[in-house]
Each structure stands twice: as structure tokens, then as C-alpha cells.
C-alpha positions as CSV (number, residue, x, y, z in Angstrom):
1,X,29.8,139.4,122.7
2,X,29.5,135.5,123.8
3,X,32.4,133.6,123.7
4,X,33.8,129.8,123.9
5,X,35.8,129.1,126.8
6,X,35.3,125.3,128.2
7,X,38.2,124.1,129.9
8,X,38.2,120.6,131.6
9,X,41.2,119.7,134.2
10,X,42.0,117.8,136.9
11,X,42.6,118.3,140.2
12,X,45.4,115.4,141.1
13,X,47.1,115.0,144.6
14,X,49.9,114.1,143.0
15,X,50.8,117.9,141.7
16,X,50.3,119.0,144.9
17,X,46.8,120.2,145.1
18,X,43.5,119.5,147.3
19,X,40.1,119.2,146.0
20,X,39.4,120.8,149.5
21,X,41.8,123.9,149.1
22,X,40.1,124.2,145.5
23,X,37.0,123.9,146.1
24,X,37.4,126.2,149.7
25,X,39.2,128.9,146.9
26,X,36.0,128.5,144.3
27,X,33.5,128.5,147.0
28,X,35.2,131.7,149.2
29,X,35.0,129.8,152.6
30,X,36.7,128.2,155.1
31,X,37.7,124.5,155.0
32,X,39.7,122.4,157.0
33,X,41.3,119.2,155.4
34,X,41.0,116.6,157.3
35,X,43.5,114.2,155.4
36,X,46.7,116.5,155.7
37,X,45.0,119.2,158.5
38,X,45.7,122.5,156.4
39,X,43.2,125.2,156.5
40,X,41.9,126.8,153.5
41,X,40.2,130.6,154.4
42,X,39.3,132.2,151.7
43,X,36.4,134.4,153.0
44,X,37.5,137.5,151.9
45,X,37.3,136.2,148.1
46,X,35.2,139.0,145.8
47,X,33.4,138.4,142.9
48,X,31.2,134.9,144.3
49,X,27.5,135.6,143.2
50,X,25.9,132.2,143.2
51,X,27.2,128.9,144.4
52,X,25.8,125.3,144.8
53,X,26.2,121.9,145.2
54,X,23.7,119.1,143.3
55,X,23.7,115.5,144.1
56,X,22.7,112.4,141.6
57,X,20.3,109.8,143.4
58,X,22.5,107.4,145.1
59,X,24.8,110.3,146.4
60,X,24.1,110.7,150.6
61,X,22.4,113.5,151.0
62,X,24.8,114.9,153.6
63,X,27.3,115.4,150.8
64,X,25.4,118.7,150.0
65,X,27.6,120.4,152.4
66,X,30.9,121.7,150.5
67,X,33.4,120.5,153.8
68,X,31.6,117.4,153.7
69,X,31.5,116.0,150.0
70,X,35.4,116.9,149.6
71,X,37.0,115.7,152.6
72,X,35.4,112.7,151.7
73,X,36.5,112.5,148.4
74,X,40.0,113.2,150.3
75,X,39.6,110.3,152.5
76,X,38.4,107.4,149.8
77,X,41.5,108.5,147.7
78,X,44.5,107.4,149.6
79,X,47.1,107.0,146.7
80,X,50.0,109.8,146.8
81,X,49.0,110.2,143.3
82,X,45.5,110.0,143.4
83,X,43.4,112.0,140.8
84,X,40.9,114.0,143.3
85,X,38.6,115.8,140.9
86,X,37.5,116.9,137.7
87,X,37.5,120.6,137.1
88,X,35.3,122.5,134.4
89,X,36.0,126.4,133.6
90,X,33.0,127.9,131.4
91,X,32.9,131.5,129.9
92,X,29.6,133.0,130.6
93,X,27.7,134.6,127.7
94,X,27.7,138.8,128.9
95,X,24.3,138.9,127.0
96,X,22.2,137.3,129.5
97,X,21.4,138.5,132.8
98,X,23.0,136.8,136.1
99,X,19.9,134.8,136.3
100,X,19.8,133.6,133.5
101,X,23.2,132.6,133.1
102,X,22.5,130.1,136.9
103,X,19.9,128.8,135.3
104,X,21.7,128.3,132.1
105,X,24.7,126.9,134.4
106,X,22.7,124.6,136.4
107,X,20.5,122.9,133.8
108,X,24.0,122.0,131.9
109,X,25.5,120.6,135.1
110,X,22.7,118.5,135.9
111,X,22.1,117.2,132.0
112,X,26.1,116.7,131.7
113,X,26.7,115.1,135.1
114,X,24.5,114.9,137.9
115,X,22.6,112.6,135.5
116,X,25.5,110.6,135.1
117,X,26.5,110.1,138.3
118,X,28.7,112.6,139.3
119,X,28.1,115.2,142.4
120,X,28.7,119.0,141.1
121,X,30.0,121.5,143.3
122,X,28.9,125.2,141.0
123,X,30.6,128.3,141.5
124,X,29.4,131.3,139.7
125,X,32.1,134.1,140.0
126,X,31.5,137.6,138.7
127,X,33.6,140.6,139.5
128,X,31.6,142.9,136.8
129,X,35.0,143.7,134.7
130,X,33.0,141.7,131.4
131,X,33.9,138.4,132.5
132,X,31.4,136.3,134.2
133,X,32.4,132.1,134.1
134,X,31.7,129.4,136.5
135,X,33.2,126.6,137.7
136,X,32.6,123.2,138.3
137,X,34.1,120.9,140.0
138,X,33.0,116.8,139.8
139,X,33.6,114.0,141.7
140,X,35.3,111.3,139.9
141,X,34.1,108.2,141.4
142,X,30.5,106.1,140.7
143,X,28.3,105.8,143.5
144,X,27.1,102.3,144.4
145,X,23.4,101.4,145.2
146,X,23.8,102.1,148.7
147,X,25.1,105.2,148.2
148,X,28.5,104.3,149.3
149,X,31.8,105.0,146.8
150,X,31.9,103.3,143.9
151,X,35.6,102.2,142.5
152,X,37.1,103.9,139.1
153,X,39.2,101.2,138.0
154,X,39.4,97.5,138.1
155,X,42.7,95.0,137.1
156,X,41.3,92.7,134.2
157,X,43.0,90.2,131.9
158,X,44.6,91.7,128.5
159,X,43.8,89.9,125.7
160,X,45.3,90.0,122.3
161,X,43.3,90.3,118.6
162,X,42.1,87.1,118.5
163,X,40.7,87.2,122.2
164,X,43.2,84.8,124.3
165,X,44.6,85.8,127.4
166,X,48.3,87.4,127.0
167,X,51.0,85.2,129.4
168,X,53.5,86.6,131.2
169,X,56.8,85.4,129.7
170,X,60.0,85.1,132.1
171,X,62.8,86.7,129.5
172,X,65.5,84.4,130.7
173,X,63.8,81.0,130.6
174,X,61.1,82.2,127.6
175,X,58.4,80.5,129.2
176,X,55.6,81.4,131.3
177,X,56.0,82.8,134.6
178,X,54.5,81.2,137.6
179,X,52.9,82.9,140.9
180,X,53.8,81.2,144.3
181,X,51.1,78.7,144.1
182,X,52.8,77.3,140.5
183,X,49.5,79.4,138.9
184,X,50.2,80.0,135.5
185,X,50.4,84.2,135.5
186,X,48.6,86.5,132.8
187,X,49.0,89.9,131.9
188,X,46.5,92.1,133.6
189,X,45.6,95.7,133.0
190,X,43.2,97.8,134.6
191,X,39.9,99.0,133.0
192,X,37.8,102.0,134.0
193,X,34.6,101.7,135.5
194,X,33.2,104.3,133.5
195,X,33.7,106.6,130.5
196,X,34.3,109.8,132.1
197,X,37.8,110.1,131.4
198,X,37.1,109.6,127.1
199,X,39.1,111.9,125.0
200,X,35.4,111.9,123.3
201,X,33.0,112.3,126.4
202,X,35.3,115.3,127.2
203,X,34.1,116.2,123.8
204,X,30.8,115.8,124.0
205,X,30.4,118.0,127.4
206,X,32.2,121.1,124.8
207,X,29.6,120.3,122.1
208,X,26.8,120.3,124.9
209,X,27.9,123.4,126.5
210,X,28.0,125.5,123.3
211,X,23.9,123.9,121.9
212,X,23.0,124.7,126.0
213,X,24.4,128.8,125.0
214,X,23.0,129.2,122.0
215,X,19.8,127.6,122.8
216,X,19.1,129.8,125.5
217,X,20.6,133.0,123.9
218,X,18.2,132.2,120.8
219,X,15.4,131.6,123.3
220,X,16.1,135.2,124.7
221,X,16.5,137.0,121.2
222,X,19.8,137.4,121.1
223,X,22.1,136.9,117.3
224,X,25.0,135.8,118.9
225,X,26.2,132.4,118.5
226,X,29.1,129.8,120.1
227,X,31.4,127.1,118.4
228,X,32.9,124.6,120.8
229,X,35.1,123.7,117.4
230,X,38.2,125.0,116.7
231,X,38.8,127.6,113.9
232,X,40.4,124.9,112.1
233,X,37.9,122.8,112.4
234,X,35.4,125.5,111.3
235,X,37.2,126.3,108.2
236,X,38.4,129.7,109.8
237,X,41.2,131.3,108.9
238,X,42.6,132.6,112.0
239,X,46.3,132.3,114.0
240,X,45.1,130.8,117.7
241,X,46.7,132.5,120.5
242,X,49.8,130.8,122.4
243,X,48.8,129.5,126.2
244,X,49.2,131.9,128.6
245,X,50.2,129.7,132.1
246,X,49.3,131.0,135.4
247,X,52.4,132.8,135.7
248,X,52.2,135.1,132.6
249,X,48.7,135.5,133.3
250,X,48.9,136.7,136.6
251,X,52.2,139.2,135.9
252,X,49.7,140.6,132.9
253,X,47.0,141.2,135.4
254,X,49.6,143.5,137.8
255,X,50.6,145.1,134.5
256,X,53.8,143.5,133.5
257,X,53.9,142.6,130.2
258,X,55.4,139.0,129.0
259,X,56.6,137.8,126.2
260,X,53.5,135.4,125.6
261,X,51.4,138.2,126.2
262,X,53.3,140.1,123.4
263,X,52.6,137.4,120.8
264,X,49.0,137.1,121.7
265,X,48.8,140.9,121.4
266,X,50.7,140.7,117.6
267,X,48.1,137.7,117.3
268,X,44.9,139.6,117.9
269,X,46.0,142.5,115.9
270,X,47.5,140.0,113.3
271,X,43.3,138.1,113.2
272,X,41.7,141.4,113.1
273,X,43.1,142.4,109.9
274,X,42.9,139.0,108.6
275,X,39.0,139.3,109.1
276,X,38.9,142.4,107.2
277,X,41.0,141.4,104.8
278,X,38.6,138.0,104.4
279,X,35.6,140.2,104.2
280,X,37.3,142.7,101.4
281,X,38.5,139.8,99.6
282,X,34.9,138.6,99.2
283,X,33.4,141.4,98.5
284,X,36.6,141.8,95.3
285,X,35.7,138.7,94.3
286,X,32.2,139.0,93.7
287,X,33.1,142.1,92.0
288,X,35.1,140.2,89.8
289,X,32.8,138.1,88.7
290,X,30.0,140.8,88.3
291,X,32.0,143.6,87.2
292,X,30.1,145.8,84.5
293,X,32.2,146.8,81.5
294,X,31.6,150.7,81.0
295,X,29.2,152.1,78.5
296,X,30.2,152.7,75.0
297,X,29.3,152.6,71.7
298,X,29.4,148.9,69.9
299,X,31.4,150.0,67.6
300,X,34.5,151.9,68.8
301,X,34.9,150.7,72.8
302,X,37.2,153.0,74.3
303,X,39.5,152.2,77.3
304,X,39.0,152.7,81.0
305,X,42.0,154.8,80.7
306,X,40.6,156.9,77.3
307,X,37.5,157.4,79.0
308,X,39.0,158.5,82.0
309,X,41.3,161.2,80.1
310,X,38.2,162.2,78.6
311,X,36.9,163.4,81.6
312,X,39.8,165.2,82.8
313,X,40.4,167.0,79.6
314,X,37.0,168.1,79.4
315,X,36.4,171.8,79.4
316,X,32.6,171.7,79.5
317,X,29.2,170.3,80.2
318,X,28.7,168.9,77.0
319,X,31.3,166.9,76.7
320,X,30.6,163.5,76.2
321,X,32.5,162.6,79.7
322,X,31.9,166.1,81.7
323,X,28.6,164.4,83.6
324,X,31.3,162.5,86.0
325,X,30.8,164.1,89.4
326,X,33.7,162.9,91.4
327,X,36.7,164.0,89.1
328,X,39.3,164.1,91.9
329,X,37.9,159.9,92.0
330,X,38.4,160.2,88.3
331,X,42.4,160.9,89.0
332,X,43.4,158.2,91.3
333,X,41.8,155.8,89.3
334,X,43.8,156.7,86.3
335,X,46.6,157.4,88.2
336,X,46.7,153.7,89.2
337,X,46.1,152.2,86.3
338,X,49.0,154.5,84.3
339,X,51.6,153.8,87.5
340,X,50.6,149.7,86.7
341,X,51.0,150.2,83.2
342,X,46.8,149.2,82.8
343,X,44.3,150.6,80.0
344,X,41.2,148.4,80.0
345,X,39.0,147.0,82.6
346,X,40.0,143.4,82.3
347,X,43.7,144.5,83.0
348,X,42.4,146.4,86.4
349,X,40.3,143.2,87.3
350,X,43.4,141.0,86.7
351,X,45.8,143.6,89.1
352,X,42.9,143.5,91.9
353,X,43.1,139.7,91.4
354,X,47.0,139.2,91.4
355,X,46.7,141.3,95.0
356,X,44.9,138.9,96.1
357,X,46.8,136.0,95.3
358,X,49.9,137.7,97.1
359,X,47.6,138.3,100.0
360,X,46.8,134.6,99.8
361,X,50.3,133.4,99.7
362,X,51.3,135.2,102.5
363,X,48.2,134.2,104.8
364,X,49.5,130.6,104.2
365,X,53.2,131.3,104.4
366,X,52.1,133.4,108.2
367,X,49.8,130.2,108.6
368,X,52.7,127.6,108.1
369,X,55.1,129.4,110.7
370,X,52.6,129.8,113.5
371,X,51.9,126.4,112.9
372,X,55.3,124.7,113.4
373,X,56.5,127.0,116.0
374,X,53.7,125.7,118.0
375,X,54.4,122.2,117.2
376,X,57.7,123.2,118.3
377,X,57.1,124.3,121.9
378,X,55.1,121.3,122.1
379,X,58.1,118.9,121.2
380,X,60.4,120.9,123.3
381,X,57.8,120.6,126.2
382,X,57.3,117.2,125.6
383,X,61.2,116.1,125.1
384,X,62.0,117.7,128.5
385,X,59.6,115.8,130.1
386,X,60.9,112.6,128.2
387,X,64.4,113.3,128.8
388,X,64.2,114.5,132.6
389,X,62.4,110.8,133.3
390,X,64.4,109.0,131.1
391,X,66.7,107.5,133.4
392,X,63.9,106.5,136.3
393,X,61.8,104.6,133.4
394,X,65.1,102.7,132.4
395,X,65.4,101.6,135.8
396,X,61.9,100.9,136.5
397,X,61.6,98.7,133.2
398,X,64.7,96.8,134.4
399,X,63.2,95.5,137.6
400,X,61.9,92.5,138.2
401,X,58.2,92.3,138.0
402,X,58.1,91.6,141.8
403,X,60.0,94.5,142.5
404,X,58.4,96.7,139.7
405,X,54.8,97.8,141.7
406,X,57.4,99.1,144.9
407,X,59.2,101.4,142.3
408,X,55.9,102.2,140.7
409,X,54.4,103.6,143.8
410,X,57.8,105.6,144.9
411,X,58.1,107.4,141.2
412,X,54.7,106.8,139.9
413,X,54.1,110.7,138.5
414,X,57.9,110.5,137.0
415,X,57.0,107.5,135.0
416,X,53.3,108.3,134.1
417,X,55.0,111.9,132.7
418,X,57.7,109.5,130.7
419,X,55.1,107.2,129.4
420,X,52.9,109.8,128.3
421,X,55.8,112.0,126.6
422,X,56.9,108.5,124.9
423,X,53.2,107.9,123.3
424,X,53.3,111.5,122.0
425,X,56.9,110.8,120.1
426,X,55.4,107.4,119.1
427,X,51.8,108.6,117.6
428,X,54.4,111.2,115.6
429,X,56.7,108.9,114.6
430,X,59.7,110.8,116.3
431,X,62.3,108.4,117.4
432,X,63.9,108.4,120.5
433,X,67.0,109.7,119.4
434,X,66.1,113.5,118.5
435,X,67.9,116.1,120.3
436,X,65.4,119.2,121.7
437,X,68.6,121.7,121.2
438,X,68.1,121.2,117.1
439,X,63.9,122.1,118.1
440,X,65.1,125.1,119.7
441,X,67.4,126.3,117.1
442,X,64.7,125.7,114.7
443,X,61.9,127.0,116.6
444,X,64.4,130.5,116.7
445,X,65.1,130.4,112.9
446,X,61.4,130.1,112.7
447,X,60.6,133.1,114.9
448,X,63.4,135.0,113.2
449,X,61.9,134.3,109.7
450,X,58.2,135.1,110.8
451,X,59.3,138.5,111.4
452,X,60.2,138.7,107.5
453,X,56.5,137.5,107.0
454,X,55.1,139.7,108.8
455,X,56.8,142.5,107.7
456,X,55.7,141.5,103.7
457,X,52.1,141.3,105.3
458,X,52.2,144.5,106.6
459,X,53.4,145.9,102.9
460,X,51.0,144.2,101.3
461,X,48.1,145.4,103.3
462,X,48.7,148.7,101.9
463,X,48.5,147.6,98.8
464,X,45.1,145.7,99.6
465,X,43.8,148.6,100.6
466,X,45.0,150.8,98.3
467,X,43.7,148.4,95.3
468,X,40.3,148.1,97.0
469,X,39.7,151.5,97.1
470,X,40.4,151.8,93.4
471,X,38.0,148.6,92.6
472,X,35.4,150.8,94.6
473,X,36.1,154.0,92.7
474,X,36.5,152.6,89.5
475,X,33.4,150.9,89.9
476,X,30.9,154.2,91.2
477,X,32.5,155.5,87.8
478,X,31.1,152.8,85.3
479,X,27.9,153.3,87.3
480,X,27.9,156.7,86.7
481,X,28.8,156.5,83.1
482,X,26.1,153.3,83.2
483,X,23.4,155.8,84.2
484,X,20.8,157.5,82.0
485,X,21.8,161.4,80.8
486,X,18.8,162.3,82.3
487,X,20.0,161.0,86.0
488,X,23.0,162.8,85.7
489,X,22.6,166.3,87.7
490,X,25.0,169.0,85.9
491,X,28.3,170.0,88.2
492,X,30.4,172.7,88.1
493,X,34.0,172.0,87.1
494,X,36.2,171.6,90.0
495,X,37.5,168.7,92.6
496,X,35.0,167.5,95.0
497,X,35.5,166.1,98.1
């Protein structure tokens, strides 16, 4: 069935990669990079069905060659650091033919970012194993009118909340610094020249993609549909699976199992159940609300139970409870309601429902630990990053501003990783002085105590099941008792199977 997969990453100099090895790699060809002079061969790469590059207006048309367009991009960024490219990774839908899935790929791209700007190098890779994806990489610079690069970023003046210009304040003298010429300096910060890198245009290319699959999977007749939301945000209850990383991924693929790929093996189990148990719980409910009471006279309303007995002491036809056809039903229904200490239907209706509520206190208790664990590894990742930079930030911050931008180029990707690990402590409210060791003992407590969890989970799906069944059963039986004599069709005694 279609799935959701729409990843969006960069390709940045600064860790080491080349948006020509990358896009040689995607592509399955042969590139030479002429800022570094590696070659990149990758011509005996499988699995490569379609592959293009498409151009927005002021791009030059020469750029339509792969070797071209990205040892150009190579060239115009010169910074050690220098973001390169912007990666997409979409899941194809399985239900649509090849060609239909290019055209579905290329109408996106174009709508998305050719229209915006951006030149789109697509690579349609399917090795026929039931997962067919593209990817698509984009150029992260503007083009100007002339069809020469465009810049990303430009310094500005920062201004504070009422719209003045923020000085630059020498701490010693605490007044405002002056340039060589005795010019009065002002904060500056840089501003992009566009809003590709948005946390919300991001979001809007995930949105797009899914409306682009199910439109065209409508358009061909097919039921399935996409979310580009989270199951979160669409109000499902399901555990999401723990990232993989390249490494576990590719010691899965030669068979080697990991222990990430353990938990997201208990996690698919764990969300298959859970939509099972979703749907049964659904279907109890509404029984619960509809449930019909069984037949009896106004006067004298027997048990559940009493009728039940009734039909099991019966030695003939006539009796006034023989006409049950299912007896052996007959037995575990009374059976459970004598081993539960029930007599009526009300009390049965309130055991189904008390199931339930354990069912649902355990969901949320499962819920709560996958949840902090993963907040967990995140803070662990995170504070490693924080503390492993620490020391080159400190220095950096205690530099003279002159001496700063030298400091900034030699240990840029250290103190961009620092700077971004401190925001994520800051928008949490997580002071600097936690200590990742207490994380880790907690994360371990966590995973220790999960395993209690899941153990009462597993318990109590027996019980589930066992107390749906009995709804069920207990239910054909009022029916049956419900149904005119004249319905009934006579049985011989006996169990029946």
C-alpha cells in the first residue's frame, strides 16, 4: 500500500560530502570534481529507471548536463563550510505504474521548485523489491536576471522592537565601538535572500507532496490515501519507530540485526495490535451503547445467567430455552460470567467496559515511556554535542570582535553544532548545568520499566480477547433468544462446533 516518506536534507561541504559525488551516486555515472579532483564512478549502480534534470527560466541552459550544473555549484561555493545542496527522498506510491509515478515525480518538482527558482536534478531509483522512491536534489542559490548565481545571504543591520539600529558596545569602556575611520559600528546580521530554508516552506513541500499522491492515486481509482502529518498530529494512536542511521540500516540490509532494529521490530508488532485493539474497542463500545437486553416476560426478568442455566439443564425441545443452537457458546458464556462473579447483562457490559479502561491505561502508560525515552536520546544527543564544543565556544565568545571572524572560519561547524545544541536547551528551558550521565541513567530505568509495561500489555490482551469473544457470543445468544419461535429451526441436543 502507499506510504509517506518525505525526507528533506542537506548536502553541506562542511560534513565532508560533494553535491558532485552525490549526485554522480543518484545519477549512476561518472563525474569528475573539479574543485577537489576526486572521481566519482558509479556506473555499475542498479536499480536507476528514469533520471532528469529541469531548469527554471533564468537558469543557463547548459546546466542541463549533470557534470555541469554541480561542479558549478562546487565552484560558486568556496566556504569550507558551505551548504552545497538541498536533498529530497520521496517514497513512491507501489500502486501506480513507473509511468505514472515520473510523471507524478516531475509535475511535483516543477510546481515545488523549478517554479521557484531552483534547478532539480530527478533520480527515479527502483530495484523491484516494493520500494520505488526518487530523489531530488536542488540547488540552493537564486538565479539573477542574467542567468548568473544569485547570492543566499546578505549582512543587514539588527534592529531591536522598536525599530532602531542595535550598537555595538565595547564591554570595558560601555560605549560604542568605533571602526578605523571613528564610524560609529552597528550590529549586523545576515538575512536570507529567500525563504527556502523556512522550518514552514519545508512544510509546505510535505503537505504538497502527499495532495500531489493522492490526487493522482484518486485520479487513477485507487482507495489509498497519504498523510504528510504525524500520527500525533492526526489523532493516531501509534508508538513511531526510533531512527535507524545509515549504519544500522545498512548492517540490517546484510542481515545483522541491531538493537534499533529490534525496537522497531517490538514497535511494529507493538502498533499492529494496537490497531486491532482500536478497532475491537470500537466496535465494544458501540455495543455498549446498543446492547439489547434479552427477551423475557415483563413480569419476572430472569438473569443472563438463569437463562443460560436454563438452557443447559434443558432435556428437550420444548423447553422454554432448548431452541439455543450453539450450547457449547452457551457454556463459555456462563462460564465467564460465574468465574467474574456476574448474573445480569449490565454486570457483563460493565466487565467488557472495565477491560477496556485497563487497556486504556496501559496504552497511555506504553505511550508515556516511548515518549520520554525518545526525548531522552535526544537530550543525550544534544548534550554531547553541547558539551564536546563547549570549550571552543568559550573561547570564541572571549575574543575580541576583530579576532572573532578568524576563529569563526577555523571552527565554524564546532560552534554552529554548540550554538544550535544551546537553542535546543534554551527553547526547553534546560539549564546549562545538567549532567547527560543522570539522562542515561534515566533513559535505562525507563527501558527497564517499559519492559514491565509491556509485559502487563501482553496479559491484558488476552484478556481483551478473551472478553470480546464473550461480548460476541453473548450477544448471537440474546439475538437468538430475540428471534421469533417460528425462526428457530429445531436441533438435536448435543455441542456444536
Amino acid at each position: 500500500m502507499a506510504i509517506y516518506h518525505c525526507s528533506i536534507k542537506i548536502i553541506s561541504r562542511g560534513k565532508g560530502r560533494s553535491a558532485v559525488a552525490a549526485a554522480a551516486y543518484r545519477a549512476g555515472e561518472k563525474i569528475i570534481n573539479e574543485y577537489d579532483g576526486r572521481v566519482s564512478d558509479y556506473t555499475k549502480k542498479g536499480g536507476i529507471v528514469y533520471k532528469e534534470i529541469l531548469l527554471p527560466d533564468n537558469a543557463p541552459e547548459e546546466y542541463s548536463d549533470r557534470a555541469v550544473l554541480w561542479n558549478a555549484v562546487e565552484k560558486i561555493e568556496k566556504a569550507a563550510n558551505s551548504q552545497l545542496a538541498r536533498e529530497i527522498e520521496i517514497a513512491l506510491p507501489v500502486e501506480l505504474s513507473r509511468e505514472q509515478n515520473i510523471s507524478l515525480v516531475r509535475e511535483y518538482v516543477k510546481n515545488s521548485f523549478v517554479n521557484l527558482g531552483m534547478c532539480a536534478d530527478v533520480c527515479v531509483h527502483d530495484k523491484k523489491d516494493g520500494n520505488p522512491h526518487a530523489h531530488i536534489m536542488l540547488t540552493m542559490r537564486p538565479f539573477n536576471a542574467d542567468k548568473t548565481w544569485g547570492i543566499k545571504e546578505r549582512k543587514d543591520y539588527a534592529f531591536d522592537e522598536n525599530g532602531n539600529r542595535i550598537p555595538v558596545i565595547d564591554e570595558t569602556t560601555g560605549l560604542q565601538k568605533l571602526d578605523g575611520r571613528n564610524r560609529k559600528q552597528w550590529k549586523r546580521v545576515y538575512v536570507q535572500a529567500n525563504d527556502w530554508n523556512d522550518q514552514a516552506k519545508a512544510e509546505e513541500w510535505r503537505e504538497a507532496w502527499a495532495e500531489s499522491v493522492n490526487a493522482i492515486l484518486e485520479k487513477h481509482g485507487h482507495a489509498e490515501r497519504i498523510d504528510h502529518r504525524s500520527y500525533e498530529r492526526q489523532g493516531i494512536e501509534q508508538i513511531p519507530t526510533v531512527h535507524m542511521g545509515v549504519a544500522a540500516t545498512q548492517m540490517e540490509r546484510r542481515g545483522i540485526q541491531t538493537e534499533r532494529g529490534n525496537m522497531n521490530r517490538i514497535i511494529a508488532g507493538i502498533n499492529r495490535r494496537l490497531r486491532q485493539l482500536w478497532e475491537q474497542i470500537k466496535a465494544l463500545k458501540d455495543w455498549l451503547k446498543d446492547a439489547v437486553a434479552p427477551a423475557v416476560t415483563p413480569a419476572a426478568p430472569p438473569t443472563l445467567a438463569s437463562v443460560l442455566q436454563g438452557v443447559l439443564e434443558s432435556e428437550g425441545q420444548d423447553s422454554r430455552y432448548g431452541k439455543i443452537r450453539n450450547l457449547d457458546m452457551a457454556v463459555r458464556v456462563l462460564s465467564f460470567m460465574k468465574e467474574n462473579g456476574i448474573s445480569k447483562m449490565s454486570e457483563l457490559q460493565d466487565k467488557v467496559q472495565e477491560t477496556v479502561d485497563k487497556y486504556s491505561a496501559t496504552r497511555d502508560n506504553l505511550k508515556y515511556y516511548d515518549g520520554r525515552i525518545k526525548t531522552l536520546e535526544t537530550h543525550i544527543t544534544q548534550g554531547a554535542v553541547y558539551m564536546k564544543h563547549k570549550e571552543i565556544y568559550a573561547e570564541y565568545k572571549s575574543l575580541k570582535p576583530r579576532k572573532q571572524q578568524k576563529f569563526y572560519d577555523a571552527h565554524s561547524s564546532a560552534i554552529i553544532l554548540f550554538e544550535s545544541a544551546q537553542r535546543y536547551f534554551k527553547e526547553r528551558h534546560i539549564k546549562p548545568g545538567f549532567s547527560v550521565n543522570d539522562w542515561k541513567k534515566e533513559r535505562a530505568d525507563l527501558i527497564n520499566g517499559r519492559g514491565k509495561v509491556y509485559r502487563e500489555y501482553t496479559a491484558l490482551k488476552g484478556q481483551f480477547d478473551n472478553a470480546y469473544t464473550i461480548k460476541r457470543e453473548a450477544e448471537q445468544i440474546v439475538r437468538e433468544l430475540n428471534a421469533p419461535q417460528q425462526q428457530r429451526k429445531p436441533q438435536s441436543r448435543g455441542w456444536s462446533r
